[in-house]
N, C-alpha and C positions, 0 to 999 in steps of 0.2 A: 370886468367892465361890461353893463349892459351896453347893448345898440345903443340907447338914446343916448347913454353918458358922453359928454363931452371929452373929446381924444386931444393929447398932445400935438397943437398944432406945428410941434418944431420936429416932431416925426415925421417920417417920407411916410407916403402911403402904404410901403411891405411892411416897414415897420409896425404901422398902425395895425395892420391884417395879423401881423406874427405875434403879437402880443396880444389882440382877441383871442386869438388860435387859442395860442396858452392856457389864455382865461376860460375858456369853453372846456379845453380836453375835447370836447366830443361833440362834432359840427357836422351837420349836413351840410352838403354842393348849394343847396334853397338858401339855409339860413347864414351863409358865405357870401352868396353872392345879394342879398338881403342888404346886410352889413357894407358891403364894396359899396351898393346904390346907395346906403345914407351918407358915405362918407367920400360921394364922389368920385370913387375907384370904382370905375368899369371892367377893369384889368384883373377885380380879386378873386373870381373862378380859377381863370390862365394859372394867379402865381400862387393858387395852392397845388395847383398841379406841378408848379415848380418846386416846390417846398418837396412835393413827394421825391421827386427826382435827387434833390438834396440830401434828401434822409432826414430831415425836419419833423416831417408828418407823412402817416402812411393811413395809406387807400385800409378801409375794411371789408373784408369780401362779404359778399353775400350769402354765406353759410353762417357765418360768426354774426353780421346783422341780425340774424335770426333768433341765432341765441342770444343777444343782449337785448332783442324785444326792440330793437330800434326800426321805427315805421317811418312808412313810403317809399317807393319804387325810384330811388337818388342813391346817388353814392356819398358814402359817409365816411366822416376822414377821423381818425385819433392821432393827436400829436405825441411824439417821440420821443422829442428831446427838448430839456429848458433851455 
């Protein structure tokens, strides 16, 4: 699902964010909280941070960023599990 695509309005907002998640695999904190402002979720930084705590999706550190070539100075998340 791109950003602009129209989201299932009978999903709750995590919903919404957890199933982008998915769809990305591989998201910056920027293009997270991106997606939260188009779909009216202010809250979607906070609850990737809760996703990590979950075991959902987990933080990338910043050595392994480097080696995937993934740019700018954010933190970058990879999901875990479907």
């Amino acid at each position: 699902m791109e950003i602009d695509e129209p989201v299932d309005k009978f999903l709750s907002k995590e919903e919404q964010l957890l199933r982008w998640c998915r769809q990305k695999r591989i998201f910056s904190k920027a293009e997270a909280i991106s997606f939260g402002t188009k779909s009216y979720y202010l809250r979607a930084e906070r609850t990737i941070r809760d996703f990590v705590l979950q075991g959902m999706v987990r933080k990338i550190g910043k050595d392994e960023c480097i080696r995937r070539n993934l740019k700018g100075n954010m933190s970058w998340y990879e999901v875990v599990s479907s």
